[in-house]
Every structure is written in structure tokens, then in C-alpha cells.
N, C-alpha and C positions, 0 to 999 in steps of 0.2 A: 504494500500500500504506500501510494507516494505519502511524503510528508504534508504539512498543512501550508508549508509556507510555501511546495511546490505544487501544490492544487490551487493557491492563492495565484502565482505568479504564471499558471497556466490561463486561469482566468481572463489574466489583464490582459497577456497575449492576445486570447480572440477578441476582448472589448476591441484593443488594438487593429486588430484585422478587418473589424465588423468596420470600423472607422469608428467607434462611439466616441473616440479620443484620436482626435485629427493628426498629422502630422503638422508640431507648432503649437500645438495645444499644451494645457497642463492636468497633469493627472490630482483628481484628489488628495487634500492633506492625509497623511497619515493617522490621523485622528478619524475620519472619517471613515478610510477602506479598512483600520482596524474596526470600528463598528459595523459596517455593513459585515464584514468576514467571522463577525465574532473572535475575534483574536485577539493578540498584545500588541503593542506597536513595534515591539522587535521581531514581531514574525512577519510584519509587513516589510520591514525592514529588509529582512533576507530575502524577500519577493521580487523588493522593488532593484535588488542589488544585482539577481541574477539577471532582470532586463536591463538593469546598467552595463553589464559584464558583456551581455550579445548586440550592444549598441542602439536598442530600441529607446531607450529612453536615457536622458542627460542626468547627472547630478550633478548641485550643487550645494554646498552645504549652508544651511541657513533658508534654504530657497523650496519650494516644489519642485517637483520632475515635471522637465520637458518632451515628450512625443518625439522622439527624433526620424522615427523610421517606424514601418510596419514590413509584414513579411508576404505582402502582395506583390513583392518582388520577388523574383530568383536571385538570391545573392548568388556573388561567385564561388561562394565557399560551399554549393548545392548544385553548384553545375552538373559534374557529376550524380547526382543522387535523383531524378524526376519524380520517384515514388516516395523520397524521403520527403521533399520539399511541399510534395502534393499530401501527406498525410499534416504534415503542419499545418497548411491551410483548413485540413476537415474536409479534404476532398480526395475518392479513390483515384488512385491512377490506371490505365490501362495501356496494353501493347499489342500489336498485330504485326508481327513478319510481313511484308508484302513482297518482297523477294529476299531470296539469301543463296549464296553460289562460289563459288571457291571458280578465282581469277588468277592469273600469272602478277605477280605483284608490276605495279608498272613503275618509271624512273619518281613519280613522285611518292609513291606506294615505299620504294625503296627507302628513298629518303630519311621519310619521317617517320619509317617504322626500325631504320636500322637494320636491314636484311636485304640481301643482295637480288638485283631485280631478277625477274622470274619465279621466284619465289610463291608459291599457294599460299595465298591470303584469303579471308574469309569476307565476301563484302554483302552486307545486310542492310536492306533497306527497310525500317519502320516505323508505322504513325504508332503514337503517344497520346493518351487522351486524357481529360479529366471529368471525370463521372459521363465517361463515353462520348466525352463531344472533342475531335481531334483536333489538336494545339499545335503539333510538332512534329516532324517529319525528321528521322536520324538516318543519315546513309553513313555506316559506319563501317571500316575497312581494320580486323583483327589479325595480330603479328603471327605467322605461323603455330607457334609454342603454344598459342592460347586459342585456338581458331575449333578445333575437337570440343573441349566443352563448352564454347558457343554455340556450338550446330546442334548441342545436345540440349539445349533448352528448350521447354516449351515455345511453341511461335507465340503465344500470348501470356508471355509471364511478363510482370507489372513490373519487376525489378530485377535489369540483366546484371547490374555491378552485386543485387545483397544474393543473388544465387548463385554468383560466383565465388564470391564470400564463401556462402554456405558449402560450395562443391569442393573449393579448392583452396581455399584460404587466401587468395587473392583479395591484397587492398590497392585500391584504385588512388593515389601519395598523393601523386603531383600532375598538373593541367597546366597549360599555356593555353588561352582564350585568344581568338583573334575578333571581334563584332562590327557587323557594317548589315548594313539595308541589303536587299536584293528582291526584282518581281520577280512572282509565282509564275512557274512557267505549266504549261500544258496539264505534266504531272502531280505537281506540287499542289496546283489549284482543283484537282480533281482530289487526290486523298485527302485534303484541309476543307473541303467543301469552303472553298472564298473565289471571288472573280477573278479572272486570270492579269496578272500585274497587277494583284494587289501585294503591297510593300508585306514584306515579311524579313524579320530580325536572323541573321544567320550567324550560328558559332560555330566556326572553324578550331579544333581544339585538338591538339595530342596529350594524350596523359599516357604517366610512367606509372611503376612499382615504386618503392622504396630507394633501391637500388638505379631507378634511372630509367629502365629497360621499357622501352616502349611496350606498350599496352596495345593501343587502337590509335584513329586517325579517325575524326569525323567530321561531317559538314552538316550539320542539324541547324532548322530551319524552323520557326516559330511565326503563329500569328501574332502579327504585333497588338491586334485586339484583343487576346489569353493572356499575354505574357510581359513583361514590362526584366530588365535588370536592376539591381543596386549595388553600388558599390561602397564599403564603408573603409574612409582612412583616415588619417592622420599627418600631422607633420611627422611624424617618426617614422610612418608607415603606409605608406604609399605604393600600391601594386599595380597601379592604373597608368599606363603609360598611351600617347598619341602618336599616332604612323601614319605617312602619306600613303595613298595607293597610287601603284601605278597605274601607265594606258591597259593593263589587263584589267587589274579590279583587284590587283593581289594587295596584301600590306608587308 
């Protein structure tokens, strides 16, 4: 059984999400959400610390808490996870295969997976939904070594990174994100059910192991009406970097 003060601080989260508490706004005094919660005010305390901790909300001492953020974004630190990110919200996630085929890896396949071209790579193209209405289209290209228990998942499991987990102890470390616009072409707008060139949010991303060792390679493709990004920094800490593109489209 969660504790009181994380039942409390799961709460404020959906108030958060519901919008009940805007982004900008200020959250009730602590006098207050302990009597609504029935609690003490150092159990609020510890509530309101661990949304300080994941950056939804400011502290300042002497002051109330400020609204910083809510989680109808994808942070980047859920890129990886779609089903994780869509359980937070209080929404199922879903998946459908709509092709998947094992190709000669090609010079950019090589590349970015770190294996020498020709090489059998696994390339899977699939919509992404939430509570069945499609969001997201992933065409994802897996490194040899890990391409077997890909093909070995259900075409509709909700979460390819946590049943890899489950199958093989595989953690999904580290990600490079690349984000820019692109219209829905022929394909795109027929699995997304949207008009064809309508702006859709595309991440370009490789993720490794621990160790480095590339993972996959994918070009996933979001309706920019589903799905929105956020990024949270700091002067100290700063992940967010700006890229020209070139006459391709590349960054």
C-alpha cells in the first residue's frame, strides 16, 4: 500500500493534468491540502517535495508553490517508454505491427547501429494508440543481436522496451533525440487517420545499452494534435541543444 503522502502527491499530479491548477498558477497553502487530505502538514510536505523533485511544481520558501509544468507533455526522459508515459496520464496504451521484415542493413542502417552494412536488421513499422485512437507511427530499425526477441513479441503488445525488460533484461540507458515538423504522407495519413500534409512532430532517435551499444534506430512520427514535448532545464543542466538543417531536411 502506497504511503499517505504518496497517495496525496499522486493526487495533485492528476488535479495537475486535469488542468485544475494551470500552469502559473498557485497550489493551495499547506494549511489547506492538509485539511482537505486529512493529514499533518509535514505529510503535505513530503507530497509537495516529491513534485518539486520531478519539476512540476516551484519552491520557494516562505512562498506557495508555483504550477511549473504538467505531464501532458512527453518529457524527454519518456521518450522511450509510450506505455509508461500513457499510464501516467490515466490513459491505456496500444500497439499494432503493421509490417515487420528483416532487411540487408543499409549505409545509414550501418551507421547508426554500428554493424557493418548488409547486415539482417529487423525493420518494424507500428501505430501507437491511446485508449485506441492512433497518435504515433514508429518505423523502427533493431541491431542484429536484439532483432530475435523482437520478432518474438506479440504484434500488439503495449510495451516493446518493458517486455524486453521482462524477456531479457534489456535496459533501454541512453537516447539522442533529433525533433522537427514533417507532412503526413500517403501512408502516414492513412494509419493516423489525419489529412494528408497535415504537420506531424517527428523523433528521429538512437538509443544504446549501458555500455553504449546500439539498440535500434527510429523515425516515429506523432500527431501534433495527441502529443505536445517538454523539456525541463536549468542553468547547470541543459540537454537541449539547436541544429541547422540542411537542403535534405537532415540536422
Amino acid at each position: 500500500m502506497a504511503a499517505r503522502h504518496e497517495e496525496i502527491a499522486d493526487a495533485l499530479r492528476r488535479a495537475i493534468d486535469r488542468e485544475e491548477y494551470t500552469v502559473g498558477s498557485l497550489l493551495p497553502p499547506e494549511t489547506e491540502l492538509a485539511a482537505r487530505y486529512g493529514v499533518s502538514r509535514g505529510t503535505v510536505r513530503q507530497a509537495v517535495a516529491a513534485l518539486t523533485a520531478e519539476g512540476l511544481i516551484g519552491s520557494r520558501q516562505g512562498a506557495r508553490r508555483v504550477v511549473l509544468a504538467s505531464r501532458r507533455g512527453q518529457s524527454f526522459t519518456e521518450l522511450r517508454s509510450f506505455a509508461r508515459w500513457a499510464r501516467a496520464m490515466g490513459r491505456e496504451a496500444t500497439g499494432r505491427v503493421v509490417t515487420q521484415a528483416y532487411r540487408a542493413a543499409t549505409t545509414q542502417d550501418a551507421v547508426r547501429l554500428q554493424l557493418p552494412a548488409g547486415t539482417p536488421v529487423l525493420h518494424v513499422l507500428r501505430v501507437r494508440g491511446l485508449d485506441g485512437e492512433p497518435v504515433l507511427l514508429e518505423r523502427t530499425v533493431y541491431a542484429d543481436w536484439v532483432s530475435p526477441a523482437v520478432a518474438a513479441i506479440d504484434p500488439d503488445c503495449p510495451s516493446v522496451t518493458q517486455r524486453l525488460y521482462d524477456d531479457t533484461g534489456l535496459v533501454f540507458a541512453y537516447g539522442e533525440h533529433v525533433i522537427d515538423a514533417v507532412a503526413a504522407g500517403v501512408l502516414d495519413a492513412e494509419l493516423l487517420g489525419v489529412r494528408r500534409t497535415s504537420p506531424l512532430l517527428r523523433v528521429r532517435r538512437v538509443t544504446t545499452t549501458h555500455e553504449g551499444r546500439p539498440v535500434e534506430w527510429s523515425d516515429d512520427r506523432y500527431r501534433s494534435d495527441a502529443v505536445s514535448f517538454s523539456v525541463h532545464n536549468s542553468i547547470g543542466n541543459n540537454a537541449l541543444a539547436r541544429n541547422t538543417v540542411d537542403a535534405g531536411g537532415h540536422a
